[in-house]
BATI-313954 format. One record per atom (N, C-alpha, C): z, x, y. Coordinates in steps of 0.001 Angstrom, whole numbers, plus 500000, padded with zeros to 6 digits. Last residue first. Layout:
BEGIN
ZXY
...
# end
This chain:
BEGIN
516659480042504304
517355480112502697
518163481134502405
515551480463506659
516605479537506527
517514479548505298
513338482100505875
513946482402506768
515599482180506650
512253479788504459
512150480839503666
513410481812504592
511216477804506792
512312477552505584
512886478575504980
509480479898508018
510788479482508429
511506478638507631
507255479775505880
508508481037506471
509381481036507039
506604476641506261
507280477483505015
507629478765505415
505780476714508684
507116475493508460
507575476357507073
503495478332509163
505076478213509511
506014478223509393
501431477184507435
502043478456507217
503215478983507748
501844474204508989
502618474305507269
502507476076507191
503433473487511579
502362473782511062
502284474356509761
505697472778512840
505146472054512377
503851472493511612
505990474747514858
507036474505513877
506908473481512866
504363477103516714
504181475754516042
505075475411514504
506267479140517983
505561478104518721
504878476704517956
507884480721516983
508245479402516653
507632478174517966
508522483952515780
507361482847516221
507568481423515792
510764484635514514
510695485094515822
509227484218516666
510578484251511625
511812483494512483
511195483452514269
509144486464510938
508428485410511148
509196484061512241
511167488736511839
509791488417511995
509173487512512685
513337487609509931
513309487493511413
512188487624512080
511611488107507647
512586486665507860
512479486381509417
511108491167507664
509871489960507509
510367488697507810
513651491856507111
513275491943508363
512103491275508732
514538490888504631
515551490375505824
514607490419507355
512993492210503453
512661491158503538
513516490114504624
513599494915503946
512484494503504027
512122492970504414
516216495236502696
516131495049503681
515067494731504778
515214494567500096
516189493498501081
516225493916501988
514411496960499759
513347495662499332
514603494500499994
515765498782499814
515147498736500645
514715497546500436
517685498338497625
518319498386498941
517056497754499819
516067498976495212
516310497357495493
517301497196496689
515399501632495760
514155500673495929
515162499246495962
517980502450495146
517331502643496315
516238501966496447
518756501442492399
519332500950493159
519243501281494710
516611502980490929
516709501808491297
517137501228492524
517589505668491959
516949505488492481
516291503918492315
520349505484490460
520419505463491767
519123505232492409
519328505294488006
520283503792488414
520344503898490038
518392507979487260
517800506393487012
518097504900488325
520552509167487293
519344509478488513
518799508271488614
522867509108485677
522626508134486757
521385508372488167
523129511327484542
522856510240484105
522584509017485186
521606514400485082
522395513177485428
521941512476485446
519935516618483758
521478516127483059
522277514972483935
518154517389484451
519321518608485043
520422517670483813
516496515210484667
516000516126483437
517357517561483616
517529513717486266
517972513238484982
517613514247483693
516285515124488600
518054514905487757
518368514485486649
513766514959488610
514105515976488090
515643515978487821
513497512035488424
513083512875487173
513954514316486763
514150511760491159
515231511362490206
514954511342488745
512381512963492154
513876513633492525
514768512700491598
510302511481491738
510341512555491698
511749513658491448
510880509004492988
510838509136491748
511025510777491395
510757510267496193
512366509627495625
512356509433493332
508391510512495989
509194511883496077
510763511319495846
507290508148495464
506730509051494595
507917510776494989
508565506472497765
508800506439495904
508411507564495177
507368507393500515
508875507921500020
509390507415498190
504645507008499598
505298508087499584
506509508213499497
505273504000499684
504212504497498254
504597506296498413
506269503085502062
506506503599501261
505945503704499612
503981504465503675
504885504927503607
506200504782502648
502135502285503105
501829503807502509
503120504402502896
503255499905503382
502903500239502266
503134501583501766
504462498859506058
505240499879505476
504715500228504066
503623496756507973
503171497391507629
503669498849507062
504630493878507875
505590494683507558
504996496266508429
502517492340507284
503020492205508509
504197493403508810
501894492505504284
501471493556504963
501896493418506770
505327492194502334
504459491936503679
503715492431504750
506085494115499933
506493493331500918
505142492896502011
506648495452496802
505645494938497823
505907493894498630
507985497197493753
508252496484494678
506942495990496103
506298498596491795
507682498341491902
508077497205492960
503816499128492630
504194498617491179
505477498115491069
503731499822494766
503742498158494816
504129497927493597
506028502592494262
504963501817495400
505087500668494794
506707503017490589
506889503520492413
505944502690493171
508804502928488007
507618501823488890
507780502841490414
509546504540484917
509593504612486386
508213503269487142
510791504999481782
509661504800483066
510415504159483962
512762505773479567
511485506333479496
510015506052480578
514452502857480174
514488504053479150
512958504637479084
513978502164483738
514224501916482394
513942503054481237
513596500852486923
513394501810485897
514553501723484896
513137498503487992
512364499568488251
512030501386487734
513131494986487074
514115496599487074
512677497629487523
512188492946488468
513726492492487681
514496494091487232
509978493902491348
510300493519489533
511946493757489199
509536491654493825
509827493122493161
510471492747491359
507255490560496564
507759490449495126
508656491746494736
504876489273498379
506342489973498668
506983489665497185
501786489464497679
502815489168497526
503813489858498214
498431489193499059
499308490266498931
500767489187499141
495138489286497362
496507488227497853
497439489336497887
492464489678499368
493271490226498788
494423489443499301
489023489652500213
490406488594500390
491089489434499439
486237490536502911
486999490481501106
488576489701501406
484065488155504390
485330488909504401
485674489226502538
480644488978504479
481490488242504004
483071488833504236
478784490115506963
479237490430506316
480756489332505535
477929489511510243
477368489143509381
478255488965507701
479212492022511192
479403490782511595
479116489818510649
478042494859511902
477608493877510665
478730493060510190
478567495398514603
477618495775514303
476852494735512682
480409494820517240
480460494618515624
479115495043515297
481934496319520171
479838495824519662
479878496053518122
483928496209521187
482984497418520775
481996497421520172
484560493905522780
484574495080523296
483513495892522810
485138492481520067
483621492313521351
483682493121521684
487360492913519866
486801493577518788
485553493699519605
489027491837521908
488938493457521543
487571493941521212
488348488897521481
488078489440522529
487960491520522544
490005488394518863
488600488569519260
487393489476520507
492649489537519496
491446489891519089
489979490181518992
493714487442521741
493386488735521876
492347489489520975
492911484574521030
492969485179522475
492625486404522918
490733483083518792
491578483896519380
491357484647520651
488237482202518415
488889481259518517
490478482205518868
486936484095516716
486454484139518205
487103482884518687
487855483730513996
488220485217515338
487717484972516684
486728481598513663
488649481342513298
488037482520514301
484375482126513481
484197481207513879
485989481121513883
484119484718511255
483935484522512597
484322483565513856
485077483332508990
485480484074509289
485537484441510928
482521480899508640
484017480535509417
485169481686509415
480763482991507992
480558482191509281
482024481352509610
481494484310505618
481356484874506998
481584483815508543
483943482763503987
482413482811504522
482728483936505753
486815481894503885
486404483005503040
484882483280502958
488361480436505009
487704481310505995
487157482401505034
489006477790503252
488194477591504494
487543478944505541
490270479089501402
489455479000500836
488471478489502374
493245479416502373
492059480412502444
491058480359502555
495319477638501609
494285477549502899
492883478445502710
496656478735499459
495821477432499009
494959476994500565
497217481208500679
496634481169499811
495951479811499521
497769481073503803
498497481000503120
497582480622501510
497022484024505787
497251482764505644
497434482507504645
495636486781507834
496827486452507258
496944485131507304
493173488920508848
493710487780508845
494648486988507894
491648491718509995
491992490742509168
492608489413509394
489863494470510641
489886493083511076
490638492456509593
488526497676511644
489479496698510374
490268495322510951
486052499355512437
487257498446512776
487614497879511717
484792502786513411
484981501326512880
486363500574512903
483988505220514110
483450504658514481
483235503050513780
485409507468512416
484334506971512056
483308505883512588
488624505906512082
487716506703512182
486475506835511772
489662502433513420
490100503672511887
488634504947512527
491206499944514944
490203500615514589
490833501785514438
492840497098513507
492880498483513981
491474499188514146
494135493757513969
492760494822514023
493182496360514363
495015490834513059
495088491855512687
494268492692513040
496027487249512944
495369488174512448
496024489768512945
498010484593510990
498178485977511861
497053486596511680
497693481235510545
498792482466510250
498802482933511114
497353479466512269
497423479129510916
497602480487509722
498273479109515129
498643477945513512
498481478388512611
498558482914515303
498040481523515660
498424480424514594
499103486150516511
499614484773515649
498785483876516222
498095488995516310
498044488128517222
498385486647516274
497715492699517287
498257491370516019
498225489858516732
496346495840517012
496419494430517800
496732493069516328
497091499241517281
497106498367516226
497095496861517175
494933501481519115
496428500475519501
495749499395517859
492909502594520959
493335503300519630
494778502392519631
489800500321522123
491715501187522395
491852501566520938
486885500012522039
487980499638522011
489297500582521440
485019501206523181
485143500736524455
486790500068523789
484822503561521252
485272503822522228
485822502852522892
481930502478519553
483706502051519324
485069502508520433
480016500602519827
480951501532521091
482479501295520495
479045499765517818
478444499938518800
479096500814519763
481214499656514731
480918499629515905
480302500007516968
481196497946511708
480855499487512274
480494498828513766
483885496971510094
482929496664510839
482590497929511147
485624495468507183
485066496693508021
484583496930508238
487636492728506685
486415493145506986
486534494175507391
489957490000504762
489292491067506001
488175491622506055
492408488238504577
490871488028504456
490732489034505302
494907487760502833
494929488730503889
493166488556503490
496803485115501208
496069485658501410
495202486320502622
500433486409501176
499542485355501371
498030485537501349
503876484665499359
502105485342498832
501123485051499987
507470485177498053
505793485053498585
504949485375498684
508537486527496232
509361485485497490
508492484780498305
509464487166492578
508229486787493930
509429485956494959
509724488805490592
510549488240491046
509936488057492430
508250490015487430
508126490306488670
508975489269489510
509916491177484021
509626490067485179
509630490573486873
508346493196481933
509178493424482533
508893492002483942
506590493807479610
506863492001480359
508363492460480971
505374496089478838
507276496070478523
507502494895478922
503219495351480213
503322495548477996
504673495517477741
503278495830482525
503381494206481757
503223494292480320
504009498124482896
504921497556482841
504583496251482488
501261499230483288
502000499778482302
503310498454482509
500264497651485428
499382497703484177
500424498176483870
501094496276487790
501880497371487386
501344496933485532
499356494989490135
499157494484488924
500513495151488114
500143496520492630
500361495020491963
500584494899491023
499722499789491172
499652498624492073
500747497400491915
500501502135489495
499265501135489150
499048500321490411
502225503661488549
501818503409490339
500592503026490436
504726504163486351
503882503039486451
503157502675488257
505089506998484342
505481506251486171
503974505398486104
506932507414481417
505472506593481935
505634506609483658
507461510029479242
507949509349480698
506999508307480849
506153511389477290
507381511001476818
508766510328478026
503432509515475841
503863510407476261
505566510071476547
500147509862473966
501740509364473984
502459510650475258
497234508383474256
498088509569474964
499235508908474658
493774507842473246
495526507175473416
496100508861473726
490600505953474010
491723507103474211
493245507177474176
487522504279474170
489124504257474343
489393505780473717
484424505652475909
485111505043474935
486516504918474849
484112507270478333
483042507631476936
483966506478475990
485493505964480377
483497505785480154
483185506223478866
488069504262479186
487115505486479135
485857505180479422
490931502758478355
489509502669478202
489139503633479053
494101503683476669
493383504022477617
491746503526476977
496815503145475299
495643503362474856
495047502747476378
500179505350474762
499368504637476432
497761504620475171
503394504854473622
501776505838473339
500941504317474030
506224506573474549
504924505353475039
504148506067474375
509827507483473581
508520507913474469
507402506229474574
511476507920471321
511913508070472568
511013507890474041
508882506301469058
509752507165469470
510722506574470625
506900504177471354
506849505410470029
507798506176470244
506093500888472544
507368502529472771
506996503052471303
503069500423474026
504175500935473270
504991501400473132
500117499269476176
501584500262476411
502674499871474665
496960499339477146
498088498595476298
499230499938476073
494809499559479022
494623498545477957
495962498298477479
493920501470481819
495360501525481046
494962499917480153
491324502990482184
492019501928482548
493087501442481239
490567506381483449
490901505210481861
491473504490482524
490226509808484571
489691508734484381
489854507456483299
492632512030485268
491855511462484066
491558510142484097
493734514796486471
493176513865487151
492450512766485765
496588517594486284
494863516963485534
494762515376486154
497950519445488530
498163517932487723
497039517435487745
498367521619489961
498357521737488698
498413520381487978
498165521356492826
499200521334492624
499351521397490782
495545520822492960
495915522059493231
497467522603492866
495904517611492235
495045518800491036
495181520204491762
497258516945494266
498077516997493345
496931518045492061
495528517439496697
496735518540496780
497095518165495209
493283515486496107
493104517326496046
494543517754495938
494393513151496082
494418513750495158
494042515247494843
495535513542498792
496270513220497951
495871513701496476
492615512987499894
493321514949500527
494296514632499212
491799511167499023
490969511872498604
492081513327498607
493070509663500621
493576509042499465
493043510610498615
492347510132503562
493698509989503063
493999510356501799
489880509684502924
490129511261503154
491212510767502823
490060506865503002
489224507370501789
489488508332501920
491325506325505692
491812505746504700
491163506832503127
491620507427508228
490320507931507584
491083507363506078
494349505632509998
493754506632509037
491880506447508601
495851506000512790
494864505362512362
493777505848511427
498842507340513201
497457507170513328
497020506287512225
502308507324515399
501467507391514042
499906507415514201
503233507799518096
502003506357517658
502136506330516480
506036509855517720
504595509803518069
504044508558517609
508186510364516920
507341511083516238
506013510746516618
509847509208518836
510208510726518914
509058511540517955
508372506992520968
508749507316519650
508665508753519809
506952506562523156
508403506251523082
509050506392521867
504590506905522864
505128507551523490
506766507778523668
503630504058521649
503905505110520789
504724506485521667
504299501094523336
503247502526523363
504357503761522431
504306497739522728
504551499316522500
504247499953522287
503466494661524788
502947496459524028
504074496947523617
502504491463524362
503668492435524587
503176493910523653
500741488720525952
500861490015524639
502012490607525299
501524485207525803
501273486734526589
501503488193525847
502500483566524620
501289483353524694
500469484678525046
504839483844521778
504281483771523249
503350483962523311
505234484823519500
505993484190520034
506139483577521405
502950487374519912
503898486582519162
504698486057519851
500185489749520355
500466488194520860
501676487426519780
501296492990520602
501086491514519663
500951490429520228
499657496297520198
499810494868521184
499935493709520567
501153499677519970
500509498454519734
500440497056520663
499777502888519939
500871501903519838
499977500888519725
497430504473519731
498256504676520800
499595503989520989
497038506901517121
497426505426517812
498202505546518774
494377509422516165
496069509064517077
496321507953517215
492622509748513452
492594509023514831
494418508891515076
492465512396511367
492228511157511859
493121510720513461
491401514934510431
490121514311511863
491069512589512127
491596516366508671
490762515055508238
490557514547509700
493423518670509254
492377518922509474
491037517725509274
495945517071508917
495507517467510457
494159517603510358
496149516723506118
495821515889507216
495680516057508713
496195519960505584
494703518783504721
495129517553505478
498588520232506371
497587520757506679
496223520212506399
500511518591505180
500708518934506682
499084519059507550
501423517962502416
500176517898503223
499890517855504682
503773519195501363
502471519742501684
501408519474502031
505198516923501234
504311517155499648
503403518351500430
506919517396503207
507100517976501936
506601517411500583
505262516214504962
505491517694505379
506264518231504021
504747513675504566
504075514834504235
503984516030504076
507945513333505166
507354512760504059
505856514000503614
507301513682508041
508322514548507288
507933514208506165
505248511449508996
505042512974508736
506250513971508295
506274509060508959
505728509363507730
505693511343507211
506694508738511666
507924508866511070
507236509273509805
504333507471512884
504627508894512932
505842509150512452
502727505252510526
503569505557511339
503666506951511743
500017504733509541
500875505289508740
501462505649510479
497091502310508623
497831503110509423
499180503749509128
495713501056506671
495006502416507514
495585502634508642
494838498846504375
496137499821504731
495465501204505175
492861498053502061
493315497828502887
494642498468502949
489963499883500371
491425499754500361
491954499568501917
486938500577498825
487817500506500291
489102499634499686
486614502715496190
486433501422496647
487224501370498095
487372505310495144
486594505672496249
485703504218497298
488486505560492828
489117506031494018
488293505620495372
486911504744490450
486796505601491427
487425506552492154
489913503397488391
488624503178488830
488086504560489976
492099504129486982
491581502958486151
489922503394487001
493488507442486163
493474506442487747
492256505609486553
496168509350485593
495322508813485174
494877507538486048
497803512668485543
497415511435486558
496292510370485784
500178514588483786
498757513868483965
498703512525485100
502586517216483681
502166515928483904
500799515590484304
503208519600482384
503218518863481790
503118517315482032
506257520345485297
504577520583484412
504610519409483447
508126520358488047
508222519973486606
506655520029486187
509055521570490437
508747522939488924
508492522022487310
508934520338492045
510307520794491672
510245521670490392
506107520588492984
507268520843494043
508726521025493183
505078518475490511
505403520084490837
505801520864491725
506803516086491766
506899516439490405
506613518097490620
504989515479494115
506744516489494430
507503517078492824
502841515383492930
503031516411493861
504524516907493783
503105512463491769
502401513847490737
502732514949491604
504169510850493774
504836511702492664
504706512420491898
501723511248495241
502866511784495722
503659512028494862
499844509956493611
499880511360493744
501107511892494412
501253507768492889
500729508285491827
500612509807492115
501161506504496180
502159506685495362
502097507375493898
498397506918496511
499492506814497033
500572507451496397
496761506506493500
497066506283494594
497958507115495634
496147506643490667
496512507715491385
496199507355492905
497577505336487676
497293505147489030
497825506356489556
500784506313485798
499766505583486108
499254505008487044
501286509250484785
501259508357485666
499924507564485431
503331510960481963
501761510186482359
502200509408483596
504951513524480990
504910512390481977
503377512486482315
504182515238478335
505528515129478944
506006513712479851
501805514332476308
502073514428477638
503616514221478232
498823514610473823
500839514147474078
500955514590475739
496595512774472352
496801513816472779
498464513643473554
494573511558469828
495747511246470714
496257512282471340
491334512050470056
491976511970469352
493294512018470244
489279512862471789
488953511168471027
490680511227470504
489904514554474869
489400514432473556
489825513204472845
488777514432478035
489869514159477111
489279513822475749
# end
């Protein structure tokens, strides 16, 4: 990209998930003239590595039917929770009309996404979004660069930055929080990864929830769910460990398949339940977390980071047909779902009430109660 300002029908921001799905169904409806612009790599690990079997209609019309069959990833067999009881309870994926879902090759995931949207005719451009403007009817975006800053005006913004929603805190558009907690995890390489099951495992205890899938490649994803001002006690390796082998089911799994680098500090990521005060507005769009983010207990990220980017998508291309209300409807579809999200995280948590006294608890079940 050249030094000098260059123009763009629709800029996204962040090419995630959600960034490429709407860069995709964008040319699925014949619209051009759009850029992807991603802040870092792509290629850092990212928590979230399973995707339901209900997802696959979703893929099936960005076209990626085929570039995910052929990534090799792992079938789930269903799942096992220790909640609300002492004794696990399964559901086997068999009983679903679309199947376990799987256990993603997370980095192919993200990787096949952005191959289909640059095949799909949508330039890929490296810059971390610095600062947003309205110019005109439009944004002029100044972008940092390995070779130096860069400005692009353009005349849409989709903000699928994340969390953070870099383009939308220049408009201080207000995020509207319900909670936060911090998710400590790890990705282990395993000795036998075989010896452990293709099944998502959850398991409550005082002091939140942990978490384990194993993903492809011969590894595991371990986490743990608690309440941000706690954290700070399992953020070592050694009391990482020392909380997992203090569980019933988990721990016990993960042994199964011989951790290999154990050793290894957990990373921590705070993940909010929040959604912003609007989601779209004169000249942009929020899709995925930028917009809204619920509870990785939920586990509905990537799915929906896809159904935004083809629901944004479809409400570009109406408003670009001439209806006025593409905007308002597809708001008013992200702020359906986001209640109903949270209604269902309520009962959830409502649903474990073995220690009612224990403060990560006692606050979701207030929260529940409100």
């Amino acid at each position: 990209m050249s030094a000098s300002t260059e123009e763009v029908g629709i800029a996204i921001i962040g090419a995630g998930p959600a960034g490429c799905a709407t860069a995709i169904a964008l040319a699925r409806h014949g619209i051009g003239d759009v850029m992807l612009f991603e802040a870092g790599t792509g290629d850092a690990p990212r928590i979230g590595e399973t995707i339901p079997g209900a997802a696959m209609p979703l893929l099936s019309r960005l076209g990626l039917t085929d570039r995910f069959t052929a990534r090799g990833h792992l079938p789930s067999l269903g799942s096992t929770a220790v909640w609300g009881k002492a004794e696990p309870h399964h559901n086997d994926g068999f009983a679903n009309p679309f199947g376990g879902g799987w256990h993603l090759d997370r980095a192919g995931f993200d990787a096949d996404l952005r191959a289909q949207a640059l095949a799909a005719g949508v330039p890929l451009h490296a810059g971390r979004l610095r600062m947003m403007s309205a110019k005109g009817s439009g944004h002029r975006l100044r972008f940092e660069g390995a070779n130096g800053p860069f400005e692009v005006t353009a005349g849409l913004v989709v903000d699928a930055s994340g969390v953070r929603a870099a383009a939308l805190r220049s408009l201080k558009v207000a995020r509207n929080p319900v909670d936060a907690i911090a998710f400590h995890w790890s990705l282990l390489a395993l000795a036998e990864p075989e010896a452990l099951p293709a099944r998502t495992f959850l398991e409550a205890v005082p002091e939140g929830w942990w978490y384990a899938s194993r993903i492809p490649g011969g590894r595991v994803v371990v986490g743990f769910a608690t309440d941000p001002d706690a954290g700070a006690r399992f953020a070592d390796a050694a009391a990482f460990r020392a909380a997992l082998a203090e569980t019933r089911l988990i721990g016990t799994q993960i042994a199964r398949g011989r951790p290999l680098d154990a050793e290894a500090p957990p990373r921590i990521a705070i993940a909010p339940t929040a959604i912003l005060s609007a989601v779209a507005g004169p000249g942009w769009l929020a899709v995925g977390d930028a917009a809204a983010c619920l509870d990785p207990l939920l586990s509905q990220g990537l799915t929906r980071a896809l159904e935004d980017g083809i629901a944004a998508a479809d409400a570009i291309a109406g408003a670009q047909a001439g209806g006025a209300g593409a905007f308002n409807a597809y708001q008013d579809r992200v702020f359906a779902r986001f209640t109903a999200g949270v209604r269902l995280r309520a009962a959830f948590y409502a649903s474990e009430a073995r220690w009612p006294d224990a403060p990560f608890w006692r606050r979701r079940q207030v929260q529940a109660a409100a």
